[in-house]
N, CA, C and O of each residue as an XYZ file, in Angstrom:
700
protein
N     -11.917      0.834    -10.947
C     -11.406      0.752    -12.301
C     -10.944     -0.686    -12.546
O     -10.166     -1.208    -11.748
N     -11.338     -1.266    -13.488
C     -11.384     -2.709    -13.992
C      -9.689     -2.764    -15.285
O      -9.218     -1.828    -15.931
N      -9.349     -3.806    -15.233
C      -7.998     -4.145    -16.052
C      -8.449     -3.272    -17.438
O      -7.861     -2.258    -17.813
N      -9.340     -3.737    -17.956
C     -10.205     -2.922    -18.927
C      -9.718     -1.999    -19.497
O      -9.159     -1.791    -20.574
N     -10.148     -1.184    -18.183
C     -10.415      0.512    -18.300
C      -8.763      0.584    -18.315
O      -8.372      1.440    -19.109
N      -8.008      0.090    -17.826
C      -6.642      0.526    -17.278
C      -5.483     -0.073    -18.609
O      -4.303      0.248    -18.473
N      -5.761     -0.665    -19.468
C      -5.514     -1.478    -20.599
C      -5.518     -0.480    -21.430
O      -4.462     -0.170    -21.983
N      -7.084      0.447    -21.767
C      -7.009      1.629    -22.769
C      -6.140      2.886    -22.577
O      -6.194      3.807    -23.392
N      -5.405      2.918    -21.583
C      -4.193      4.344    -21.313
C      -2.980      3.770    -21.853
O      -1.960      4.401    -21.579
N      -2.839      2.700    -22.573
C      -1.908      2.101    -23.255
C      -1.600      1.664    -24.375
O      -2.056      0.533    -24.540
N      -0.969      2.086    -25.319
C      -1.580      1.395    -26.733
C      -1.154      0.710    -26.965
O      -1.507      0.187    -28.022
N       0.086      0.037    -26.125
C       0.384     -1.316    -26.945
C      -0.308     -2.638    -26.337
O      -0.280     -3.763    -26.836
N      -0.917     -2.251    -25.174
C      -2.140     -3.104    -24.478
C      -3.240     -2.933    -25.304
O      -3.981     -3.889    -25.077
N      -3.651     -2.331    -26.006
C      -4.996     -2.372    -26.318
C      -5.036     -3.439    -27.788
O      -4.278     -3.551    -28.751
N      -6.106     -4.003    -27.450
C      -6.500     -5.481    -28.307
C      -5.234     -6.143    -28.529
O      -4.633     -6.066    -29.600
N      -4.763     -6.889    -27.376
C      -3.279     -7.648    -27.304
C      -3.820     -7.977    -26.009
O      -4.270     -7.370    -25.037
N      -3.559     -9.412    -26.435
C      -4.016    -10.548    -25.435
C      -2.887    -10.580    -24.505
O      -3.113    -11.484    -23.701
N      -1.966    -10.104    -24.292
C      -0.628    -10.330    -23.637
C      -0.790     -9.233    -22.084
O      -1.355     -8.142    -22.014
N      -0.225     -9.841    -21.211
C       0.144     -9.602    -19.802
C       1.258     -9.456    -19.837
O       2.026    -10.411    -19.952
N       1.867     -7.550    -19.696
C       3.204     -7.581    -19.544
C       3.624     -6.903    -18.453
O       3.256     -5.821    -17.995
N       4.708     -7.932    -17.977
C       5.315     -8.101    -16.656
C       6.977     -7.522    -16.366
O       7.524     -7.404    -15.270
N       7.469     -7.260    -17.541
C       9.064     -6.990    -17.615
C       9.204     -5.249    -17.212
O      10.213     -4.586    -17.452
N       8.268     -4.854    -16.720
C       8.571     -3.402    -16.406
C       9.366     -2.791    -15.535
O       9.402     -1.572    -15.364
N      10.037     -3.622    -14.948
C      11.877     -3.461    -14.078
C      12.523     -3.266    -14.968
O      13.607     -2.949    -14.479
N      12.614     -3.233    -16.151
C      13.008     -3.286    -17.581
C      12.807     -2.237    -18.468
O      13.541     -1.311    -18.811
N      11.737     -2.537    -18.761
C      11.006     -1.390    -19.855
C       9.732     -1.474    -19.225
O       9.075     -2.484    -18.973
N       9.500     -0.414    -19.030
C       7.659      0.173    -18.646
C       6.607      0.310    -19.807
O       6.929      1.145    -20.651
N       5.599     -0.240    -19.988
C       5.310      0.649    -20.860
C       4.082      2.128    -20.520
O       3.359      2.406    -19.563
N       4.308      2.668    -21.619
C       3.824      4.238    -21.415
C       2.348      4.461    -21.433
O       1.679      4.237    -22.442
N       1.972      4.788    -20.603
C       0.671      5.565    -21.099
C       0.333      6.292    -22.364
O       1.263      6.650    -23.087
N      -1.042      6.574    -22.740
C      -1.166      7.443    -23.352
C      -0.689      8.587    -23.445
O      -0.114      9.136    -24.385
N      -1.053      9.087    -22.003
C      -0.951     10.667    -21.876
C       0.626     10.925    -21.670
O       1.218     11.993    -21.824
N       1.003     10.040    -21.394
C       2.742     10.196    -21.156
C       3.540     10.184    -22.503
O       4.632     10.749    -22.575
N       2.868      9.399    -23.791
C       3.300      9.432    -24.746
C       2.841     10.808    -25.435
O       3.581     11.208    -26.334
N       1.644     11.627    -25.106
C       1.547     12.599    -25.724
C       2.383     14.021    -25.096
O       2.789     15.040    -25.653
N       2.411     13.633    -23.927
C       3.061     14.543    -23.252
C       4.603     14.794    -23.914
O       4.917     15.935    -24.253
N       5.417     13.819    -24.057
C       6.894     13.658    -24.333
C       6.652     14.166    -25.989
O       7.545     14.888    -26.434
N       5.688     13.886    -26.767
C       6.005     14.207    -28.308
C       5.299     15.508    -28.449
O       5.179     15.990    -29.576
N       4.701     16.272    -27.147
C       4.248     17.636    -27.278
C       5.287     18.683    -26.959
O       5.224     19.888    -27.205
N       6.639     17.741    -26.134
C       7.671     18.408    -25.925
C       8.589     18.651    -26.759
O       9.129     19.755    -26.826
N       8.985     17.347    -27.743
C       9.460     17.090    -28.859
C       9.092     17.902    -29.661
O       9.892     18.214    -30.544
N       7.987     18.419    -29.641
C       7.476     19.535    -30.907
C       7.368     20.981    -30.578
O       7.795     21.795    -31.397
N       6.870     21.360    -29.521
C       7.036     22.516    -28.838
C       8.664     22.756    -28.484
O       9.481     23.173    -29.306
N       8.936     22.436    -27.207
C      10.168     22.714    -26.146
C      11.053     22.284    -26.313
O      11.979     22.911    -25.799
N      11.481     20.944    -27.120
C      12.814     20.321    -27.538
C      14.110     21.370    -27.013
O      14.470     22.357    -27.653
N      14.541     21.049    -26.084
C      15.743     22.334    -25.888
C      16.779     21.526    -24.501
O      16.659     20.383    -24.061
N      17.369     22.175    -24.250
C      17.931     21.899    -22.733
C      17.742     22.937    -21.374
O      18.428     23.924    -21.106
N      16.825     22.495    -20.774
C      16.444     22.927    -19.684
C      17.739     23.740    -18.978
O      18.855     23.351    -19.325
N      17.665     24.801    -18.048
C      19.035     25.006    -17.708
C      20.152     25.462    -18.172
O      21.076     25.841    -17.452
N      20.166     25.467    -19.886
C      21.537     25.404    -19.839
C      21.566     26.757    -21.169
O      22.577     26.988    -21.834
N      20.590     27.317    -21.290
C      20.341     28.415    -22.124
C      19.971     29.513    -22.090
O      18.929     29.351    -21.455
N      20.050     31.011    -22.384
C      19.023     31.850    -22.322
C      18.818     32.218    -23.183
O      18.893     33.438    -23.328
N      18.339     31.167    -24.537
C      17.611     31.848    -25.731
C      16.034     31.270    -25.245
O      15.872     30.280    -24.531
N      15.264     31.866    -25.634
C      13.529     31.638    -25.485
C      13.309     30.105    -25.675
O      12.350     29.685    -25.027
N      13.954     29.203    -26.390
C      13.312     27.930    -26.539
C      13.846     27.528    -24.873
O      12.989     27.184    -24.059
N      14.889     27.585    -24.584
C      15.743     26.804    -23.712
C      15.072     27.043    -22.273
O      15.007     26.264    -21.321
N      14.483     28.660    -22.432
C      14.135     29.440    -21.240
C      12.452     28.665    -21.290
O      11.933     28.649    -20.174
N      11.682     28.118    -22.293
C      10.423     27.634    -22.341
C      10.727     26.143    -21.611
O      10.348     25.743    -20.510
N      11.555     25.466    -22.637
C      12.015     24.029    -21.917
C      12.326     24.198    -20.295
O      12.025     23.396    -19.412
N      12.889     25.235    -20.178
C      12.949     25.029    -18.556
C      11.412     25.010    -17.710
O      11.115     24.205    -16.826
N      10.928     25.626    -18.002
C      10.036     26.592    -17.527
C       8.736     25.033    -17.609
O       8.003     24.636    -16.703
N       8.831     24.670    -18.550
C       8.153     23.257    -18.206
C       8.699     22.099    -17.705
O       8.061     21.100    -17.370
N       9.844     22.244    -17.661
C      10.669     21.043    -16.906
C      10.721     21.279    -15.098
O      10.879     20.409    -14.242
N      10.498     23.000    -14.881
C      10.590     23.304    -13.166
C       8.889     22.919    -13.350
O       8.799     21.932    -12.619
N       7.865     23.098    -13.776
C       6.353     22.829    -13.933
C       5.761     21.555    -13.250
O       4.872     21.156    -12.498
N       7.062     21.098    -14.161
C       6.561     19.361    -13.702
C       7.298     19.164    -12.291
O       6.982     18.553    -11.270
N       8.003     19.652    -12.521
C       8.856     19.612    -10.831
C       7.820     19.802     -9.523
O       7.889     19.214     -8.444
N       7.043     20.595     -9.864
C       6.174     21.419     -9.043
C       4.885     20.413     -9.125
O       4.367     19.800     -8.192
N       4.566     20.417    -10.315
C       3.417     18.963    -10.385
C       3.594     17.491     -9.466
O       2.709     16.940     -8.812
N       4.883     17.092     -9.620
C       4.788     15.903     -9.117
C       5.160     15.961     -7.320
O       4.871     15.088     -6.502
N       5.997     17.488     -7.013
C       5.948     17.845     -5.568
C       4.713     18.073     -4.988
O       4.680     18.513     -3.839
N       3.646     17.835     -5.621
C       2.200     18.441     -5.320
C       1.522     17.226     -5.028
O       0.768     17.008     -4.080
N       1.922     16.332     -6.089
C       1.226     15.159     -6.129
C       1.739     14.549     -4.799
O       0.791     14.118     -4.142
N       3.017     14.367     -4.154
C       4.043     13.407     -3.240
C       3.742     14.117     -2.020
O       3.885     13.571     -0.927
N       3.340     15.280     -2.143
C       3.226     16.368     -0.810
C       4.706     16.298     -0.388
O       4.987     15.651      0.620
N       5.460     16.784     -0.940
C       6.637     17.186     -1.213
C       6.697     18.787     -0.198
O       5.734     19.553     -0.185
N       7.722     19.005      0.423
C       7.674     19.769      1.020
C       8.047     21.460     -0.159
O       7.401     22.507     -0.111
N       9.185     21.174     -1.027
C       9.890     21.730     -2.275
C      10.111     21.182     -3.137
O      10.655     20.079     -3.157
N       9.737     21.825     -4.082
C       9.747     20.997     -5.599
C      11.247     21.001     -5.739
O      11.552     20.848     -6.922
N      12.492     21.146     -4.789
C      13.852     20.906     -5.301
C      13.864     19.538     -4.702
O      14.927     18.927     -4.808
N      12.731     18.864     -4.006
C      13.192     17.619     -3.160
C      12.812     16.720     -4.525
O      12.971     15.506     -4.396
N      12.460     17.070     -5.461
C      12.143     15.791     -6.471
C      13.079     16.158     -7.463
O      13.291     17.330     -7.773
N      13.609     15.242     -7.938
C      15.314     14.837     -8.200
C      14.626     13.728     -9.945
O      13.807     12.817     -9.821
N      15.150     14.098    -11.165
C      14.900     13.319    -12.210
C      16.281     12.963    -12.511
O      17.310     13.638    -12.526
N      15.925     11.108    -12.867
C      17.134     10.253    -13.112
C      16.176      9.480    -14.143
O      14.972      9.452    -14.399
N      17.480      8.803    -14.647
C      17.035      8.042    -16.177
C      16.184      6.905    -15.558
O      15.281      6.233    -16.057
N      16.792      6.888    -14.208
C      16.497      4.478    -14.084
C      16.568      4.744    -12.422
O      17.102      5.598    -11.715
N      15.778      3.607    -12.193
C      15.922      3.355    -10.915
C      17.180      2.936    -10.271
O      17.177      2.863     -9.042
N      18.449      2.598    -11.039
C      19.906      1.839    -10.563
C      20.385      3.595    -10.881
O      21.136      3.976     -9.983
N      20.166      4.464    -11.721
C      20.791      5.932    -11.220
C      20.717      6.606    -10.276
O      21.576      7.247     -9.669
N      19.276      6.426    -10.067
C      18.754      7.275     -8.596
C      18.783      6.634     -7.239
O      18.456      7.104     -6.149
N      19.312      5.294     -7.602
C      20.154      4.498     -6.033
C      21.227      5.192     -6.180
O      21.092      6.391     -5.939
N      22.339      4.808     -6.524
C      23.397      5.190     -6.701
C      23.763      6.759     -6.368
O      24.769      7.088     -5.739
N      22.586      7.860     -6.998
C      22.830      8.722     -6.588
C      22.560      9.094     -5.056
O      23.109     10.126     -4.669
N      21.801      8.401     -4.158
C      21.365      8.351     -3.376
C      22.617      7.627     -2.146
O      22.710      7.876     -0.945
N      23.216      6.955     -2.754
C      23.989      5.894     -1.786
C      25.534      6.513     -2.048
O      26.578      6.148     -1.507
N      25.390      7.301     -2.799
C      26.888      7.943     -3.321
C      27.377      9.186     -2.802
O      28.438      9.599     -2.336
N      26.062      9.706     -3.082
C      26.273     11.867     -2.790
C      25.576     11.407     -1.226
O      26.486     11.104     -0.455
N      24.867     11.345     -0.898
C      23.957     11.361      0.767
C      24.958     10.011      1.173
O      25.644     10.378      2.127
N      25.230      8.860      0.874
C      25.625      7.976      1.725
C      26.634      8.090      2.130
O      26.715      7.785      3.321
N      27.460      8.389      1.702
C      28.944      8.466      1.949
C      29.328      9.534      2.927
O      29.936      9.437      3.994
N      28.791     10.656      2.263
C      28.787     12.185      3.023
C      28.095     12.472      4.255
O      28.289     13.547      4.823
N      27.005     11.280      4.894
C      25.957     11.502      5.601
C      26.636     10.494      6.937
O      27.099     10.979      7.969
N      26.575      9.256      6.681
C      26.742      7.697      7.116
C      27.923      7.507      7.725
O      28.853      7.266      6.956
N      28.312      7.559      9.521
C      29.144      6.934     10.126
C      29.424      5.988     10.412
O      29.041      5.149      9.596
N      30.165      5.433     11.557
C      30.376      3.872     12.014
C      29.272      4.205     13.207
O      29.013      5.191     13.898
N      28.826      3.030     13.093
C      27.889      2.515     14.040
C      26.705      2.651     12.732
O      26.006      1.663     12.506
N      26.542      3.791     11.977
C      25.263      4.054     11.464
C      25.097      2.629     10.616
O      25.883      1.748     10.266
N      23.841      2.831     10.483
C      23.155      1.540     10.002
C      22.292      1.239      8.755
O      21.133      1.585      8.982
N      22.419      0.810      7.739
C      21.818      0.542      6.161
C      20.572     -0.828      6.386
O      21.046     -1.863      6.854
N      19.583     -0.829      6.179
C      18.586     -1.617      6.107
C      17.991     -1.717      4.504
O      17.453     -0.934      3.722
N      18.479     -3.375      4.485
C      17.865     -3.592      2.919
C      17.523     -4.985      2.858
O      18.263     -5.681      3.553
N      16.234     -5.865      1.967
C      16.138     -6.738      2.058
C      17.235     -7.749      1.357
O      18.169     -7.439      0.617
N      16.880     -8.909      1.766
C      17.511    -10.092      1.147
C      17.269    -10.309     -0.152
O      18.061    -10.988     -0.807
N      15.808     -9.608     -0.888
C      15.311     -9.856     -2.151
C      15.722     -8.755     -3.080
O      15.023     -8.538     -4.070
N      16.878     -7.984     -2.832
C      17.310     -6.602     -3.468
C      18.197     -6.946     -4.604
O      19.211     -7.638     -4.510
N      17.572     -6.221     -6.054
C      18.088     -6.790     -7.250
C      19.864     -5.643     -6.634
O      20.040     -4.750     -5.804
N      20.672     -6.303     -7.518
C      22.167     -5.782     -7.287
C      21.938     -4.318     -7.398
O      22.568     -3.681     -6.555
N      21.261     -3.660     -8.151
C      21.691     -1.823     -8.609
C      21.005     -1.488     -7.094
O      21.149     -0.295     -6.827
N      19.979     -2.587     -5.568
C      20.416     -1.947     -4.309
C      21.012     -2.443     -3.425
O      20.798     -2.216     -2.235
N      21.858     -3.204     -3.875
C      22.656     -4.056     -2.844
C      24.101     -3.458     -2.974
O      24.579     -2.936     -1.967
N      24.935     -3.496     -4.289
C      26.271     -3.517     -4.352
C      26.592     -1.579     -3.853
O      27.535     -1.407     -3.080
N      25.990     -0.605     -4.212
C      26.356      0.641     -3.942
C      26.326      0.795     -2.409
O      27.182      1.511     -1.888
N      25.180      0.025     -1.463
C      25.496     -0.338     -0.227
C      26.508     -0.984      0.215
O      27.354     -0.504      0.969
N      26.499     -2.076     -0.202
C      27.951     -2.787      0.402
C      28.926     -1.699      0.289
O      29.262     -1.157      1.342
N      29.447     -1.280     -0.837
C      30.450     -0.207     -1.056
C      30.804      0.584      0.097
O      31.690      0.538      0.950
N      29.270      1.736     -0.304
C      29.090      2.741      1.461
C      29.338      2.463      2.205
O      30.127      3.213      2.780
N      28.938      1.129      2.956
C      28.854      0.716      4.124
C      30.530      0.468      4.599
O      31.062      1.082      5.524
N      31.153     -0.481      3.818
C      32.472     -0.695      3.670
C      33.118      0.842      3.743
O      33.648      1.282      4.763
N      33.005      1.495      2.650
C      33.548      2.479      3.209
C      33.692      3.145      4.513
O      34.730      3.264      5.164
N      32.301      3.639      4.860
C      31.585      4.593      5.911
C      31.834      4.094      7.505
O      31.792      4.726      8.561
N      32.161      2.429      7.153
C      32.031      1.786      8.368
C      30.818      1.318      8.999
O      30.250      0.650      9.863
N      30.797      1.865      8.306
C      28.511      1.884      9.175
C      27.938      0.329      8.828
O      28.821     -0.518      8.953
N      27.182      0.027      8.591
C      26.748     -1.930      9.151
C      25.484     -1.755      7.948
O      24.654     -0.849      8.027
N      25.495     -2.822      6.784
C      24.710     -3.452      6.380
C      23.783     -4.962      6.867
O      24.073     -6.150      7.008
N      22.695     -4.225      6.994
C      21.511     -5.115      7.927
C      20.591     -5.938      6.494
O      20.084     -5.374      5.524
N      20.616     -7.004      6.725
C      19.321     -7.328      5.717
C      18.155     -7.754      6.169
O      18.362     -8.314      7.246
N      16.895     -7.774      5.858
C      15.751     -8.106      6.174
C      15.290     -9.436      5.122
O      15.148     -9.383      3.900
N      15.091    -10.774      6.144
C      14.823    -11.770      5.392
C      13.169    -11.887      5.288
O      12.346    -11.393      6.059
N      12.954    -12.611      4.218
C      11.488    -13.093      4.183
C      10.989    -14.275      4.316
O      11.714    -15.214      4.646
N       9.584    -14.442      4.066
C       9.357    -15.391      4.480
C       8.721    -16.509      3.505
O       8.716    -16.069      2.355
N       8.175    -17.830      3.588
C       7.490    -18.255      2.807
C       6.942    -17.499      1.327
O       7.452    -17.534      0.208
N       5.973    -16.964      1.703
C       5.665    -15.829      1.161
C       5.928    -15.007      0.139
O       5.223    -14.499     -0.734
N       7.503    -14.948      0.500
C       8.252    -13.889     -0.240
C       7.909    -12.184      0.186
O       7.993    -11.111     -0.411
N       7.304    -12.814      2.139
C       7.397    -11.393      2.448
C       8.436    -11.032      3.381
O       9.187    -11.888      3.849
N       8.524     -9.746      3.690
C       9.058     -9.686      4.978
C       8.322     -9.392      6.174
O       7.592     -8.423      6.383
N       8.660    -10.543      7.083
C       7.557    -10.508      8.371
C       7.628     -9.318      9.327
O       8.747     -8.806      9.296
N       6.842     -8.766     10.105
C       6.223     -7.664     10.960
C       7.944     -7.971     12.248
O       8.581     -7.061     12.779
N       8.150     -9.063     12.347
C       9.169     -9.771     13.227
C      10.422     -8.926     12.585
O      10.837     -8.148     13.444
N      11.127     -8.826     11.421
C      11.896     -8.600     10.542
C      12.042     -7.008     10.828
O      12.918     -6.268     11.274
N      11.003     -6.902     10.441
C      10.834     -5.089     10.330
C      11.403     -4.562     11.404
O      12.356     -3.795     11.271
N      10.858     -4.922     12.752
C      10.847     -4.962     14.027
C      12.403     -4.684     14.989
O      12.764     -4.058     15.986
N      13.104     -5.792     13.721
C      14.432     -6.249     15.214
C      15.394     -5.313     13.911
O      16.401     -4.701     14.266
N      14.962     -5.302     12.476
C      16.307     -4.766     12.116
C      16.166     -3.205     11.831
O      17.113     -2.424     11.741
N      15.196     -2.979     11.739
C      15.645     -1.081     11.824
C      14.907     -0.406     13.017
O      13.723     -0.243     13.315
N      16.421      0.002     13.720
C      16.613      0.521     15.172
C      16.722      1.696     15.137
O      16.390      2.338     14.140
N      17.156      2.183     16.098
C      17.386      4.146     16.100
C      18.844      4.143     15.530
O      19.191      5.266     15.165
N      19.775      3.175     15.364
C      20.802      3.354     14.347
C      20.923      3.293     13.202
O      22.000      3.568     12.672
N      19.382      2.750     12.204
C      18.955      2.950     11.116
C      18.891      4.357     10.706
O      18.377      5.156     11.489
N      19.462      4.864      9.292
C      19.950      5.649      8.701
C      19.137      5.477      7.695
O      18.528      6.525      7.479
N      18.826      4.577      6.930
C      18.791      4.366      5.216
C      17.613      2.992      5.231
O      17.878      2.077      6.011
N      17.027      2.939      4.837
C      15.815      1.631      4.588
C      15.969      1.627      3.317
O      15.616      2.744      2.938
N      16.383      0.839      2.201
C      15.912      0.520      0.643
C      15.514     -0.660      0.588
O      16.266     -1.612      0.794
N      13.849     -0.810      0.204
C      13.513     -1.890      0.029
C      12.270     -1.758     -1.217
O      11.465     -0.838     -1.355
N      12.406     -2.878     -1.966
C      11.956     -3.282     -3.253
C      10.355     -3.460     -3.004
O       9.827     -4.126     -2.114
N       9.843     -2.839     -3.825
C       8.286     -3.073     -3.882
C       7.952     -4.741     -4.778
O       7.118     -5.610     -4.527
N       8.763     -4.676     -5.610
C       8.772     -6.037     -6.068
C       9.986     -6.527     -7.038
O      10.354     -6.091     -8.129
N      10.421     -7.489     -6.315
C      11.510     -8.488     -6.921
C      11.785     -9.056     -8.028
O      10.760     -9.608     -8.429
N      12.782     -9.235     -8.852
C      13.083    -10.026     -9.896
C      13.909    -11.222     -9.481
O      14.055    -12.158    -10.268
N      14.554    -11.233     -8.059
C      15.435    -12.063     -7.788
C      14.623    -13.220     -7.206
O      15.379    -14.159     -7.455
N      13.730    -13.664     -6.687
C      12.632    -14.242     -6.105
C      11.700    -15.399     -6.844
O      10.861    -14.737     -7.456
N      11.524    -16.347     -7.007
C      10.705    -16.616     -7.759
C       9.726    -17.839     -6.973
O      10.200    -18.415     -5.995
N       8.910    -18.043     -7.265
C       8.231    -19.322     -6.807
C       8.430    -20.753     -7.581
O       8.236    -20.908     -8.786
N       8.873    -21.820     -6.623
C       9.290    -22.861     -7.030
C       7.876    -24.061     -6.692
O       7.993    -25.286     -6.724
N       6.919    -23.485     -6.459
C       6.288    -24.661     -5.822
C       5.299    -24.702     -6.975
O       4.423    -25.566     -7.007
């Protein structure tokens, strides 16, 4: 599949000369994701969970659906292991808050790179401080990778937690 083809699942890509890169930010949507959300809007509009009149009991009923869809897709063992949050700085947080704290002793060990925007750095420091347990960072290299060397020496059998960034905002190339 060519930029092309991958350009038309988007409409604000299509015939727009522009390369957009701010999606740590704002993403933009697919097609089918935009039809999906305004088929809900028109059908199911309700609150999942929190009703037992028929709309509320439908909204659920496609909200556990997708639960089950995307546990299918991840090979998810239970569709209760997939967890919906607004943002990626919610679903750290929830992660480093409810499991870290409650989970994470002294000695235990947090592995995160050097290139980690703050929403995965500061809820660690916190934990860690709290928990006692040891924040490790993984540096990079030239590159802006982290070397096979890195990987290697900092997460041990006292590693607990690995959060690391598929790609950086903090990073930039100066050359």
């Amino acid at each position: 599949m060519n930029i092309e083809e991958i350009k038309k699942d988007f409409p604000l890509l299509i015939n727009s000369p522009i390369t957009y890169l701010d999606s740590g930010a704002t993403t933009q949507k697919p097609i089918q994701v935009i039809n999906t959300v305004k088929e809900f809007y028109e059908k199911y509009n309700s609150n999942p969970h929190r009703g037992a009149y028929s709309l509320s009991v439908e909204a659920t009923e496609v909200y556990e659906n997708t639960r089950a869809k995307i546990a299918k897709f991840i090979n998810a063992k239970h569709k209760e292991e997939v967890i919906f949050t607004k943002n990626a700085t919610e679903a750290l947080n929830l992660v480093a808050y409810s499991y870290g704290l409650n989970n994470l002793k002294k000695d235990d060990e947090v592995v995160i790179s050097i290139m980690e925007h703050h929403s995965n750095l500061v809820p660690w420091q916190k934990v860690t401080k709290t928990t006692e347990s040891r924040l490790n960072y993984m540096y990079i290299n030239d590159g802006y990778e982290i070397p096979n060397e890195e990987i290697e020496s900092k997460i041990t059998n006292k590693t607990k937690i690995v959060g690391i960034t598929h790609i950086s905002n903090v990073t930039r190339n100066n050359k």
